[in-house]
N, C-alpha and C positions, 0 to 999 in steps of 0.2 A: 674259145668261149667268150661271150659279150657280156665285161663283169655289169654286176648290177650298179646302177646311180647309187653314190653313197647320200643320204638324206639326213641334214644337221637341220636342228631346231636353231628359228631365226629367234635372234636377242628381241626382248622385251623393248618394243618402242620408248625410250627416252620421255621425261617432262621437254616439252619446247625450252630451249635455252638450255639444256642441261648438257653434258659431255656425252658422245655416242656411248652406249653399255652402261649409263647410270642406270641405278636398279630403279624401277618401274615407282611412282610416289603411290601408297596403299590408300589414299586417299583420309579423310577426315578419321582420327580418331575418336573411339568414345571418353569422355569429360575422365578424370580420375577420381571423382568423387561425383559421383550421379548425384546422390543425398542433396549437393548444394542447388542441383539445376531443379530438382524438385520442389526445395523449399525456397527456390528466387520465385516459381510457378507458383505456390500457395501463397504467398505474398505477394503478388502481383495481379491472383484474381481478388485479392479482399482490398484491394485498392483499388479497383477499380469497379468495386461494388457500391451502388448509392446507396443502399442500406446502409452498409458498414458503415461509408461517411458522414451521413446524414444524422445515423442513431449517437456515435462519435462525438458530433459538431453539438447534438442536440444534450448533452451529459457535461460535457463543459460548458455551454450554453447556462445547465441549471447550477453548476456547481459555483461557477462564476455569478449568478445572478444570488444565490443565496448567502453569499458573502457581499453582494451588492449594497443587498438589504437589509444586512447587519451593519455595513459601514454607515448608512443613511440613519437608520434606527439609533445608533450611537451615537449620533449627533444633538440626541434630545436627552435631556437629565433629569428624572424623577428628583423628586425634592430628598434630600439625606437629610436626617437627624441625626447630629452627633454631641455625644457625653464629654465632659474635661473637667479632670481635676489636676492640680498642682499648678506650679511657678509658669504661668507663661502658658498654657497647653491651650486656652480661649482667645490668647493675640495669635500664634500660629495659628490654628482653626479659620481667623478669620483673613490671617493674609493667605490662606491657601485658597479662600474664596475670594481673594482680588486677584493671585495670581493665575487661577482658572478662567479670566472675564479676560485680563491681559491676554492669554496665549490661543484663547479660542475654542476652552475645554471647559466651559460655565459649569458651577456644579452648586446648586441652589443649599445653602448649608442652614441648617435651622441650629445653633448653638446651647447649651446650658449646661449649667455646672455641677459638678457632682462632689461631696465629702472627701471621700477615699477613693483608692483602687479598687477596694473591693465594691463601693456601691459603680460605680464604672461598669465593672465585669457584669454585676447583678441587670443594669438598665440594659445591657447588650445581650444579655441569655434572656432575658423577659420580653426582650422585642420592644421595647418603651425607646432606644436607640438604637439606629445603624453600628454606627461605630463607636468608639471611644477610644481619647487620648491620655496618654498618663504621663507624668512628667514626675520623678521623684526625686530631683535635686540632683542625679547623675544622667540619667538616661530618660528615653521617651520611647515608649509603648504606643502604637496603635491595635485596640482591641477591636474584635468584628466575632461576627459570630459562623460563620464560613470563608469565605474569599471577598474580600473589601475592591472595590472597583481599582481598577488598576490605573486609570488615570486619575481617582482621587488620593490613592495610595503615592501616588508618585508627587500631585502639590503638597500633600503632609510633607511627604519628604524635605523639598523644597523648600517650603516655607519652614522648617526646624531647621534645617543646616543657615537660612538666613538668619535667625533669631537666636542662633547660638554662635554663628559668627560676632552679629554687632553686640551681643555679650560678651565674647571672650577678647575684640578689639577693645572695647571699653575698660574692660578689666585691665589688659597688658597687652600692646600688639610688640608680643613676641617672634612669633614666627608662626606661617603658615600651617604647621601640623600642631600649635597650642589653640589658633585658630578654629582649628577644624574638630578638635579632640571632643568627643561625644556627643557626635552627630548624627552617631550610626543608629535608623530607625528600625525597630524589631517589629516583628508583625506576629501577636499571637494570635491563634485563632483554635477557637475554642470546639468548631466544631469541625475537623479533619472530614468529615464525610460528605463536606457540602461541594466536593470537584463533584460528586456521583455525577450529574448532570453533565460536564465536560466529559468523563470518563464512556459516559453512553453514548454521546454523540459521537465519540471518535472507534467506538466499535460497530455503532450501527453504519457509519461511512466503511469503515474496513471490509466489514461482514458483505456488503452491499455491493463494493466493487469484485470483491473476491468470486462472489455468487454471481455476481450478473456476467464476469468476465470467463467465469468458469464454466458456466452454463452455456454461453453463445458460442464461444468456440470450441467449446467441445460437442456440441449438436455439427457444429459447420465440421468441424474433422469425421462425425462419426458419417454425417449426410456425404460429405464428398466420398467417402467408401462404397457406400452403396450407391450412390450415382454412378460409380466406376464400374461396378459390376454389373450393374442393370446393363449398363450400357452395351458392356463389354469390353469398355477399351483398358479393364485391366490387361487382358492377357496380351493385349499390344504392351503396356507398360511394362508388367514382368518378364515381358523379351530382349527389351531391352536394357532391363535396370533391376538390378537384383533386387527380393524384396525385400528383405532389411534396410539396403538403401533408399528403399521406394518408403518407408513406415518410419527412420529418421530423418528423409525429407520432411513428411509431413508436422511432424512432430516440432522440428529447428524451425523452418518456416510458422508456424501458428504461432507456438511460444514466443518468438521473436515479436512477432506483430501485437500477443497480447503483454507482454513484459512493454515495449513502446507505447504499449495506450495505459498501460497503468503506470506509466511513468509519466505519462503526461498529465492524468490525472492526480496524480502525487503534488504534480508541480504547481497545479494551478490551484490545489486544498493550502499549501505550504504560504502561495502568496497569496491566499484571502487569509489565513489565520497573522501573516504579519499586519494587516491593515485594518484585521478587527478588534475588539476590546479583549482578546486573550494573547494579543501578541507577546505578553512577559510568559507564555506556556509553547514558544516558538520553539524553543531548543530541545523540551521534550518529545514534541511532538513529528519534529524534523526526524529524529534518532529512533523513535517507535515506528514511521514512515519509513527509512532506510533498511530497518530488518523486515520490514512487512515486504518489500520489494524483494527482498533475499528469501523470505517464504515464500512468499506468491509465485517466482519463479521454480523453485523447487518443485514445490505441489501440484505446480502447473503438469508441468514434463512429466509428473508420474501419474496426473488424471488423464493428460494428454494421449498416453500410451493406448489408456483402460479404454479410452473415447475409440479412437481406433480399431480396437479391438472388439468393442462392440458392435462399432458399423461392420466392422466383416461377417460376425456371424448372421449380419441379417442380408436378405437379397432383396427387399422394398424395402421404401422408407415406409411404409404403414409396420414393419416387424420391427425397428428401432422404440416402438414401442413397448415391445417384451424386453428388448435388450440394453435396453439405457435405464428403465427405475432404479438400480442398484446406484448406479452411479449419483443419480439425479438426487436417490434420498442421504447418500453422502455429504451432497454439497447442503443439502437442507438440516442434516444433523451438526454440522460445522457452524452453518450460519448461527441457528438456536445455539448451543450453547455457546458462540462467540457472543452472542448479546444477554445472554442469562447468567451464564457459566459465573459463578464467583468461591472464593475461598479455595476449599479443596478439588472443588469439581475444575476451576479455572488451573491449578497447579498441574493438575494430573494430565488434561488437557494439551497444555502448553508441551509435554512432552511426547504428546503422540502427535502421529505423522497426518498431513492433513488437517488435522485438528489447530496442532499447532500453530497453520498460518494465522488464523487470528487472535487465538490465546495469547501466544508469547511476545507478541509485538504492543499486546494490552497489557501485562503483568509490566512490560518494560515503560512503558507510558505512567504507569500506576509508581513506579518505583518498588514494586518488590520482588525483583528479580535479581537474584546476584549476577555478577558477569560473566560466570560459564556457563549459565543456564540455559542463554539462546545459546552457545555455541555447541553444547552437549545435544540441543532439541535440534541442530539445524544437521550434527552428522548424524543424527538417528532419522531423520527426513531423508538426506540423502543416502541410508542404506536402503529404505523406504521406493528410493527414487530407480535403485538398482533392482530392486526385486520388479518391478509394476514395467519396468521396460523389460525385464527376462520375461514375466508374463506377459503380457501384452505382444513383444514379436511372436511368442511361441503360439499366442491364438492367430493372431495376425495373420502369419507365413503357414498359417494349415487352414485358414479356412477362406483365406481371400479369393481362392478360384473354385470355391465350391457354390455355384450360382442355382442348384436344383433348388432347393428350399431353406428354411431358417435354421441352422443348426443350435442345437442345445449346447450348453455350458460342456456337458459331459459328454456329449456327439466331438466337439470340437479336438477335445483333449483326445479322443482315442484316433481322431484322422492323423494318419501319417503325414509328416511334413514331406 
C-alpha cells in the first residue's frame, strides 16, 4: 500500500530580521489606558477651536483691561480731609503730604485740628473728615471710618516712624530699637462693614468664572455625546474602548482644560490685584483664590459627569433641551446665593457640595472661617464627587447606544446596562 503524504503545518513566517520560528509579531497593541487617548482627543479638539480661543484671549483681554483701568484711575487723588489732635499728629500729616509729592503717590491733604480723641472720632463718624490722627503722648492712632487708602495709610506711617525717630535721637541716640520704640501705627476703623464692596466684587468674579466655566463646557461635553450618537460613531468608539474608559476620557480631558483656564484666570486677577490700590488684601485674596481652585476642580468633575450624562439621554441636540435644565438651574442657584448668600445662609452653604465652591472660598476671604471648615466642606464635596461619577457612568453606560429617541430619567434607570 502507498502510505499517505504525511502533511505538517508550515511555521509562522518570522518579522524580517528576526530568527527562523520567531513567533509571528501580533501587531500594534491597544493603549493600556484608553481614558488617556480620549482625553489627549477632548483636549486637542478645544484647542484648536477658535471659539474656545478667541472667547479665552477675549476674558483676559477684559480681566486685564479692568485692572488696567484701576491702575490709571489711581493715579488721580480726590482731595482727603483729615482731623489731629495731640503732640506732633498736624507736622506728621503734613510730611506725609510732602512725602507723597517725593514718591509720586500725591495725596492733596486738607488738615485741621481737633480738642481730643474723642472730637477726632466724632469729625470721622459724622463725615466732616476723612480720616483722623491721634497721638497721645505714647502711641498714634489713625481713625477712618471704613478702610483708609492704603497708600495714604502707608505715608502716615512713614512720616510717624520719621518724627519719632528725630525725637527719640534728640532725646538719647541710644540704640536703634529706643529709636524706633513707638512707632507702631494702629489703624482703628470704626466701621468693619465697609470691605462689603471688596467682599462683592470678589464673589461676583468667583461666581462668574465658576458659571461661565461651568456652563461652556459642560454644554461642549453634553453636545460632544450627542454628536456622537447622531452620528453614530459611538458604536465605532465602544468597540474599541470600553465605555467607562470612553466617559473618564471625557471627563480628565475637559476638566483639565477647564482647571487650566481658571488657572490662568486666577493668575492674571492675582496680578492686577497686586498692582491696584487693594494690593495690602493680596494675601487674602491669593489664599481664598487657591481653595476656590481646589473647589472649582472638585465640582467641576462631579457636574462634569452629570453633563455627560445628560447628553446621553438625548439623540438631538434640540433634546439637550429637556435634559440639561436641572443642571443649568444648579449652576444658577450656586451663582445667587454665592453673591447674596450671607450669615447663616453663606455658613450652611459653604458646606454643601457645589454650593460650596463659591461660599467657602468667600467665608475664607471674609475671615470667618475656622481652619477645618474648608477641609471638612472639601471631603464632603469629594464624597459628593463619588456619588455624581457612580451616577453619571451608570446613566452614561446604559443609555449611550440607545439612539431611537430621548430617554427619560426613569426610561434610563430601568435599561439594562
Amino acid at each position: 500500500m502507498t502510505a499517505e503524504p504525511r502533511t505538517t503545518s508550515a511555521p509562522s513566517p518570522a518579522a524580517p530580521g528576526a530568527p527562523y520560528g520567531a513567533p509571528q509579531d501580533p501587531g500594534p497593541r491597544p493603549p493600556s489606558a484608553p481614558w488617556r487617548v480620549v482625553a489627549a482627543r477632548e483636549i486637542h479638539v478645544k484647542l484648536t477651536d477658535k471659539n474656545f480661543l478667541v472667547s479665552t484671549a477675549l476674558t483676559l483681554a477684559l480681566l486685564a483691561g479692568s485692572f488696567a483701568l484701576q491702575v490709571v484711575l489711581g493715579q488721580h487723588r480726590d482731595s482727603v480731609t483729615a482731623v489731629a489732635t495731640g503732640d506732633g499728629a498736624r507736622t506728621v500729616l503734613a510730611a506725609a503730604d510732602r512725602l507723597g509729592d517725593e514718591q509720586g503717590r500725591p495725596v492733596d491733604l486738607t488738615v485741621t485740628d481737633a480738642t481730643d480723641p474723642a472730637a477726632v472720632t466724632a469729625a470721622v463718624r459724622g463725615g466732616t473728615a476723612d480720616v483722623g490722627l491721634v497721638h497721645d503722648g505714647t502711641a498714634w492712632r489713625l481713625v477712618s471710618k471704613d478702610a483708609a487708602d492704603s497708600s495714604l495709610t502707608a505715608l502716615v506711617r512713614e512720616a510717624v516712624q520719621q518724627q519719632v525717630l528725630a525725637t527719640n535721637a534728640a532725646a538719647a541716640g541710644t540704640s536703634v530699637s529706643a529709636l524706633t520704640a513707638g512707632s507702631t501705627l494702629s489703624l482703628d476703623r470704626l466701621d468693619p462693614g465697609g470691605d462689603d464692596a471688596v467682599k462683592y466684587v470678589v464673589a461676583l468674579v468667583f461666581a462668574f468664572l465658576f458659571y461661565l466655566a461651568s456652563l461652556l463646557f459642560g454644554m461642549s461635553i453634553a453636545s460632544s455625546v450627542v454628536e456622537e450618537k447622531q452620528s453614530r460613531v459611538v458604536e465605532i468608539l465602544v468597540s474599541a474602548v470600553p465605555v467607562r474608559q470612553l466617559l473618564l476620557g471625557k471627563v480628565a480631558g475637559t476638566s483639565a482644560l477647564a482647571l487650566a483656564q481658571m488657572v490662568l484666570f486666577v493668575g492674571v486677577g492675582l496680578v492686577g490685584v497686586s498692582m491696584s490700590s487693594y494690593r495690602t488684601l493680596l494675601p487674602a485674596v491669593a489664599t481664598a483664590s487657591g481653595w476656590f481652585l481646589v473647589f472649582f476642580l472638585a465640582g467641576f468633575v462631579a457636574l462634569a459627569c452629570l453633563w455627560a450624562a445628560a447628553g446621553a439621554l438625548a439623540t438631538r441636540n434640540e433634546d439637550l433641551q429637556s435634559t440639561t435644565p436641572v443642571l443649568s438651574m444648579v449652576l444658577v442657584i450656586t451663582m445667587v446665593l454665592g453673591l447674596v448668600g450671607q450669615g447663616t445662609v453663606q455658613v450652611v452653604a459653604s458646606f454643601v457640595p457645589v454650593l460650596s465652591v463659591l461660599a467657602m472660598p468667600q467665608r475664607l476671604f471674609a475671615g470667618t472661617a475656622q481652619w477645618w471648615e474648608p477641609v471638612v466642606s472639601l471631603g464632603l464635596t469629594l464624597a459628593f464627587v463619588v456619588l455624581a461619577v457612580w451616577v453619571g457612568e451608570r446613566l452614561y453606560s446604559r443609555t449611550l447606544l440607545q439612539t431611537q429617541r430621548r430617554l427619560s430619567l426613569r426610561e434610563a434607570l430601568r435599561v439594562r446596562a
